[in-house]
Residue, then its C-alpha position, 0 to 999 in steps of 0.5 A: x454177663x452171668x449171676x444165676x443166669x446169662x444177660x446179653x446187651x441188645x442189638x441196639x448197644x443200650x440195654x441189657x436183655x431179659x436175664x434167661x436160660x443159656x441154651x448152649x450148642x452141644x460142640x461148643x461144649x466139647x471145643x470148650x474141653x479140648x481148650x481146657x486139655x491142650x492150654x494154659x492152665x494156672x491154678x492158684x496162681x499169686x498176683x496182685x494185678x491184672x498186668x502181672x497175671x497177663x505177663x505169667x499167662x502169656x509165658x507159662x504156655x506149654x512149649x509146643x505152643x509157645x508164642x514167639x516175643x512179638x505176638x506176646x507183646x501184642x497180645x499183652x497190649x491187647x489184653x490190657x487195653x481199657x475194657x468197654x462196658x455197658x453200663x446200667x443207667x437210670x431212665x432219667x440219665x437215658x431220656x437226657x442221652x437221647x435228647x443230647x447225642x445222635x442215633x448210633x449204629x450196630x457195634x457188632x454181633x456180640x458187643x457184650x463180650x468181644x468189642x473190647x478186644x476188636x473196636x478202635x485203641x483205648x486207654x490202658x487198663x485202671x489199676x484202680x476202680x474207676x467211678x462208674x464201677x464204684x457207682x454202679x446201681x448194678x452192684x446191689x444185685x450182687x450178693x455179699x461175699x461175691x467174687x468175679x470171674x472173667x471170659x474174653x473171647x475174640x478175634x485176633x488178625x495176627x493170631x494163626x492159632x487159637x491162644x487160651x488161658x485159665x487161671x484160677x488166683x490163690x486170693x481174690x483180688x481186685x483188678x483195677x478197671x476190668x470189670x463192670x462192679x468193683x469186685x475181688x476176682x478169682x478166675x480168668x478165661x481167655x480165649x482168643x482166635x483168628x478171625x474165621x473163628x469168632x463164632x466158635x470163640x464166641x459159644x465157648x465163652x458163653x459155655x465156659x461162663x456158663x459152667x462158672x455159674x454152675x453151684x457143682x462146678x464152681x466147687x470143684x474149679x475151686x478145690x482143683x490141684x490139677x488140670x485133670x481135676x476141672x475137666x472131671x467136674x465138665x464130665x459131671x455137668x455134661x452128664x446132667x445136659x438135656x439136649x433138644x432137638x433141631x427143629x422142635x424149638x426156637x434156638x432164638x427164644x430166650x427161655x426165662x427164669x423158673x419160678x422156683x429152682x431145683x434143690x441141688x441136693x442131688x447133684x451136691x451129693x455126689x461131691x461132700x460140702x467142704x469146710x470152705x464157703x464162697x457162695x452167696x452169702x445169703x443163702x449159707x446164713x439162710x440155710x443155717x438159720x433154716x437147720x437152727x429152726x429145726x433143731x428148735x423145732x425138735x428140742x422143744x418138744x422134747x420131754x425132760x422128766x423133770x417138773x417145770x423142765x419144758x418151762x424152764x428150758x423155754x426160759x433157757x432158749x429164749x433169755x439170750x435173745x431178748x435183747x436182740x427181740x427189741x433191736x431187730x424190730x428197728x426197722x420201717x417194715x416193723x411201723x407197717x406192722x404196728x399200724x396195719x394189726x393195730x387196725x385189725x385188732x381194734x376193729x376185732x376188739x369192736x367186734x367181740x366186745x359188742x358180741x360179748x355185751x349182747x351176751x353178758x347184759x353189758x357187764x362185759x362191753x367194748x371199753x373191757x374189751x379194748x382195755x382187756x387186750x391192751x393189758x393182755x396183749x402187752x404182758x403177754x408180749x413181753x414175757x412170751x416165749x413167741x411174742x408175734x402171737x397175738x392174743x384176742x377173745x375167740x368165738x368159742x370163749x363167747x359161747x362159753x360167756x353166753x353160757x354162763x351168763x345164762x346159766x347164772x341168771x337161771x340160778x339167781x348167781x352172780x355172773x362176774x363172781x362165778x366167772x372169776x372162780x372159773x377163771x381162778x381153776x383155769x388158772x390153776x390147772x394151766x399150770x399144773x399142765x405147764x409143770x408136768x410139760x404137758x404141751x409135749x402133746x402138740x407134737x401129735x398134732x398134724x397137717x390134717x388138724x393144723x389145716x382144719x383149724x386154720x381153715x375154720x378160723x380163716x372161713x370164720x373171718x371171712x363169713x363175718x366180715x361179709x355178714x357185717x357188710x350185708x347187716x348195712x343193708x338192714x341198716x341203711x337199707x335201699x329202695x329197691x321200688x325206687x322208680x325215676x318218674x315217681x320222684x315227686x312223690x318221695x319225701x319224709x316228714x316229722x309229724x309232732x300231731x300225734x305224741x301216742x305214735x310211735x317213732x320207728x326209727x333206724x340207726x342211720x345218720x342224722x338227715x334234715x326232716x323238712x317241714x312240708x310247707x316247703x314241698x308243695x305237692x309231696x305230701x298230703x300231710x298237713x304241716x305239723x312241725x313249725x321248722x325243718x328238724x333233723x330226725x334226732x330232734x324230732x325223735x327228740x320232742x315225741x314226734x314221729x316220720x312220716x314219708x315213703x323216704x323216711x327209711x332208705x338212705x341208698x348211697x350209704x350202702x353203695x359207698x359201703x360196699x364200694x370202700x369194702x371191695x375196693x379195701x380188699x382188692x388194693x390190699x391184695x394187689x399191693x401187696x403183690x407189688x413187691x413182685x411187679x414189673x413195675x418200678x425200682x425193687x426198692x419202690x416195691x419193696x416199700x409198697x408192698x411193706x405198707x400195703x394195707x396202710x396204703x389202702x387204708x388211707x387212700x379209701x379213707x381220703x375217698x369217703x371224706x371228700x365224698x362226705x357220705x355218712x357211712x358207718x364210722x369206727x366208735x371207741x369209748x371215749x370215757x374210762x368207767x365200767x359199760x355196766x354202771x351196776x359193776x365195779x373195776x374188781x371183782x370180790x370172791x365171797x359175798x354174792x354167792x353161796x360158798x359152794x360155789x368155789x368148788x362147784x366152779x372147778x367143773x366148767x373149769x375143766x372145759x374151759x382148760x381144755x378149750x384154752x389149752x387146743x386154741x392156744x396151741x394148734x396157734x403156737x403149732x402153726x405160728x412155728x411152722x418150720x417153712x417160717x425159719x424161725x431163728x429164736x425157737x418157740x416157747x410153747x410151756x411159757x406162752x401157756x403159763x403167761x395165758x394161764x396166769x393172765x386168767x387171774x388177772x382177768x377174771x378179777x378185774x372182769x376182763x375178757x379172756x384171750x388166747x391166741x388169735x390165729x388169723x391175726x397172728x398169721x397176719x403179724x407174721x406174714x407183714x414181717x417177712x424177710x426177703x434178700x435185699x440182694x439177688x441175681x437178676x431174673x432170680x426172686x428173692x429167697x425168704x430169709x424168715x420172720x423178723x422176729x421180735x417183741x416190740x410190734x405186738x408191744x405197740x399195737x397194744x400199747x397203741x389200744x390202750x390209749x385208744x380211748x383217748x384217740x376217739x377223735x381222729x379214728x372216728x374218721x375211718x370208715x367201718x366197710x374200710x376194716x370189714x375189707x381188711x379183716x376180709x383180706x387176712x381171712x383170705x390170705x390165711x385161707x391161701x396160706x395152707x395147702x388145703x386151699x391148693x388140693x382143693x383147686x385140684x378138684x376143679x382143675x383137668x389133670x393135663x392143667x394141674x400144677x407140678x406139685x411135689x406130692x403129685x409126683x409121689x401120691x395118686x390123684x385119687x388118694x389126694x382127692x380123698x384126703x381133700x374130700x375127708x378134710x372138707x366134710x370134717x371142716x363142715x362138721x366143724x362148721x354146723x358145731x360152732x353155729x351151734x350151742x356146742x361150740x365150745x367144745x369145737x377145739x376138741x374136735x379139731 
């Protein structure tokens, strides 16, 4: 049987082969011709059975080929015999036939295609589908609109010379029993021969299937008026034939599938596209979204002239499909996504707003942190123009706070007030850039500076997570003198003796201090605590640690780094499920959709039962200001001197720009044409929404956001659509992004109630979400094609992959173009670890 590519059934009659390449004998090719010259050909022909077609096939025959009446009733018995299939049967139902019914033997050397025709008397042909066509799980590879075409070939005893047939019907039409699925059918080839012909009969049905399964082909055996016609459109497949020599090959090798197959451009331009369209449907919807999104593509960026007219043709593109924006996310891959950037955010959220305290003395902490993109990321994903963008705090925003915050308290100026006129500017002059369509500008952004910002925030990523999982070290830190024969020297006591010590504690868990009188020989202290206390209480009551164990905790950091790794791998490796031998495609489909969730949970079942108190995930858990000296609004005048209003027009300006570059390098690379995104971009709207969020933020001392690159990516690539349906050996063509607004509306709204839900995140471990935000910085770092051309530095030319622009540029020139993008992404690299890293976006 043939999709895309040819199955046999193996030698054993129970299971059909690996899906392979058909390697065809060149003279089956030409037999093949020559049948189609001198046989029955009926093109078009109106039937609406398989008896009525066998009844016209047998007496259309030329004259001088004409059967006589007895063989064309045989052959009509023949033909309308009940074929025998070989059906696709679970391993449940295979494990039940093996236990119940005996070893069979061979059925013969191509039971696939012949048997039916030469094995014992059967029943006659169903006008109606049978159940096992109806229930055979074999139907889901078929892609929608499919129509069914039939090769017999075989021996016949009473034949003297070869009978063939073509038939083409004007309709699909379903022919009761005849085939294995239950499909509409449109061609027939008939072949049948003398005994001493089998073999020969055989490669021509393998080559006339073959042929059928050719895109080219099938177009021109569609719109062919005449028997000339079809065997021009042989000559053209002929023509595109390698051959390969005896002897230099295994003809019994089955070569599989590629990976990717070649663009039929070539081939198709030699017969224009038609009105009609009988292929997989599938790939026609693709390809119309693919030609939609380029369209969007260049519209977007179109200037009009006109003030506010990007804006308003954003609001134009976008209106129409808000609706759909909340009825496509109805679907279980879109509740992976919810939880698995929902985690990714908090953990992000945690992260920036500890950085964003230290920095701003606690006027800016956590709780405005997590509050700040509840409210942000929700408005923003409501009224957007691309809602998968998700909104965070960025590292050249902290360094503008710290900034500013130091510059505030150098000039005795209120931090929060100064802040909020900034904020106020950037608002304004955001939208003046949204009204004269300044983001037109974007179009000049290219590969080179997409790459290099994508590249810089993926490394950013992944330089943190490892930075926080080596911080534990200091944390908890390991006792690398640890010798096994001097354990009876450790041991950690509290010593209350000495009120004017001073306690050096470590921000570990609480462990027991037990009182010395209980370890007899581990110290020489004399007993200062009355009962055995834990390290807070004697912290607590002035005491101080006493012991060359007080400060080493080893299983927490090796626990740590065992939840990091083992998070980042079974994220990796699930993910990667979905193109697993292993398991039904639905099975694998559904691990690879809650990939991340998987490995969440399975390391946090691995921490609890291990019970180790390893750094946990802590959110606020009451709803006030971190800085008690601070309000929930913040006033205009009153603190500052007047002056300061115009004054704060100047770093506005700066932070214009900074904004303006981070938000729409993002935009650019979130609305890549290689997404197929159906719905188009906004990029004047998603800066208008951002600017306007400005106000709202500064007035309330909220963080600022802006795009998020790596997490975006992230949300985008969690909700990739594949084809349900493909051919077997075939891989699943991407089909897009599932475009819609109520995963990013979720995850924020699920932030905002956060505070509330301390209790049960306090259980996921911290090394757990520093894994997963490693996994996304790698996968966003693989994402681009920097990542490939840097692979290419390393490998020998002969083991170099067959990549496209290989083909076209010399070695030399892409190693050059690598090298110059490397030493501009370490320039980019020392100016953000430096106080100058504010103005990094306009560097890239």
């Amino acid at each position: 049987r043939w999709i895309k590519f040819e199955e046999k059934v193996e030698d054993g009659g129970e299971r059909w082969s690996m899906p392979h390449i058909p390697a065809l004998p060149l003279h089956s090719l030409f037999q093949l011709r020559t049948c189609l010259q001198k046989g029955t050909m009926l093109l078009d022909l109106d039937a609406l059975s398989f008896k009525e077609i066998i009844d016209k096939a047998l007496s259309g025959q030329p004259e001088e080929v004409e059967l006589q009446p007895e063989l064309r009733e045989r052959l009509a018995a023949l033909l309308l015999r009940q074929p025998q299939h070989q059906p696709t049967k679970s391993p449940l139902r295979l494990l039940a036939e093996l236990g119940l019914s005996p070893c069979r033997g061979r059925h013969g050397a191509w039971p696939w295609l012949a048997t039916w025709l030469w094995s014992e008397p059967r029943a006659q042909l169903s006008e109606t589908p049978l159940k096992e066509q109806l229930r055979n799980r074999f139907k889901k590879k078929v892609p929608p609109g499919a129509e069914a075409a039939h090769v017999a070939v075989g021996e016949v005893e009473f034949l003297e010379k070869p009978f063939t047939a073509f038939i083409r019907l004007r309709q699909g039409v379903t022919l009761g029993s005849l085939a294995e699925v239950a499909l509409p059918s449109r061609f027939l080839f008939i072949l049948l021969g003398p005994r001493a012909k089998v073999k020969a009969c055989y490669e021509v049905g393998r080559a006339m299937a073959t042929l059928l399964t050719d895109e080219l082909f099938q177009r021109v055996a569609r719109q062919a008026e005449h028997r000339e016609n079809l065997i021009a459109g042989m000559e053209v497949f002929m023509d595109e034939l390698t051959v390969l020599p005896p002897g230099k090959w295994d003809p019994s090798a089955r070569m599989p599938p590629p990976s990717c197959l070649l663009s039929p451009h070539r081939r198709t331009a030699m017969y224009p596209l038609d009105q009609q369209s009988h292929g997989n449907g599938d790939m026609a919807a693709a390809g119309d979204r693919a030609g939609l999104g380029h369209l969007h593509s260049r519209e977007e960026l179109e200037r009009t002239g006109r003030l506010c007219g990007g804006l308003l043709r954003d609001i134009w593109r976008k209106a129409p499909w808000y609706g759909s924006d909340f009825s496509d996310a109805l679907h279980p891959q879109c509740l992976s996504a919810v939880l698995y950037i929902y985690l990714a955010t908090v953990t992000n959220a945690i992260t920036f707003g500890g950085m964003l305290g230290d920095a701003t003395a606690n006027m800016q902490g956590v709780l405005e942190s997590f509050l700040g993109t509840a409210f942000a990321g929700s408005i923003f994903c409501l009224f957007s123009g691309q809602p998968l963008t998700i909104l965070s705090s960025t590292g050249p925003v902290l360094v503008f706070e710290r900034l500013l915050f130091s510059f505030s308290q150098d000039h005795s100026l209120d931090y929060l007030e100064f802040r909020l006129w900034i904020g106020l500017w950037v608002a304004f002059f955001g939208v003046v850039l949204v009204a004269t369509e300044a983001s037109n500008l974007v179009r000049y952004f290219t590969r080179f500076t997409e790459e290099g910002f994508c590249a810089l925030i993926s490394l950013i990523f992944i330089y943190d997570s490892l930075k926080k999982m080596l911080s534990l070290a200091d944390t908890f830190p390991i006792n690398w003198q640890y010798r096994l024969d001097n354990v009876t020297s450790y041991s950690c006591i509290c010593n209350l003796s000495s009120p004017s010590g001073q306690a050096r504690g470590w921000g570990g868990p609480e462990v027991s201090v037990y009182d010395p009188s209980s370890l007899p020989g581990l110290s020489s202290q004399p007993p200062a605590a009355p009962a055995a206390l834990s390290r807070t209480q004697c912290l607590h009551q002035g005491g101080h640690l006493l012991g060359t164990s007080c400060q080493y905790v080893p299983d927490v950091t090796l626990i740590s780094f065992l939840l990091f790794g083992g998070t980042f791998l079974s994220c990796t490796v699930l993910k990667r499920f979905r193109s697993s031998r292993y398991f039904p495609a639905a099975v694998r489909k559904l691990v690879s959709d809650f990939a991340i969730i998987l490995a969440i949970l399975t390391f946090c079942a691995i921490d609890a039962v291990l019970g180790l108190e390893t750094p946990k995930l802590l959110v606020p858990s009451e709803l006030k200001p971190t800085n008690p000296a601070r309000g929930w609004i913040i006033f205009p005048f009153g603190a500052n001197p007047w002056w300061v209003c115009l004054v704060s027009a100047v770093p506005a300006i700066l932070v214009t720009i900074l904004i303006f570059m981070d938000q729409q390098i993002t935009a650019v690379i979130l609305n890549r044409r290689e997404y197929k995104l159906q719905k188009g971009a906004g990029f004047h709207l998603d800066l208008l929404c951002v600017s306007l969020l400005m106000v709202v933020t500064s007035a309330t001392g909220l963080p600022w956001y802006v795009s998020a690159t790596v997490i975006s990516l992230a949300h985008m690539e969690s909700l990739r659509k594949e084809s349900t349906t493909s051919a077997p050996g075939e891989h699943p063509e991407f089909l897009g992004i599932r475009e819609q607004r109520l995963t990013g509306l979720a995850v924020f709204i699920l932030m905002g109630v956060s505070i509330f839900m301390a209790p049960i995140l306090k259980h996921i471990p911290m090394p757990v979400l520093y894994g997963v935000l490693l996994h996304m910085g790698m996968a966003a770092l693989n994402s681009i094609q920097l990542t490939d051309r840097v692979r290419l530095l390393l490998m020998p030319a002969k083991h170099q992959p067959d990549l496209a622009y290989l083909r076209h540029v010399p070695l030399r020139r892409v190693h050059l173009f690598t090298i110059i993008q490397l030493l501009c992404l370490a320039l980019l690299w020392v100016l953000k670890s430096t106080m100058a890293a504010i103005i990094f976006p306009v560097m890239v």
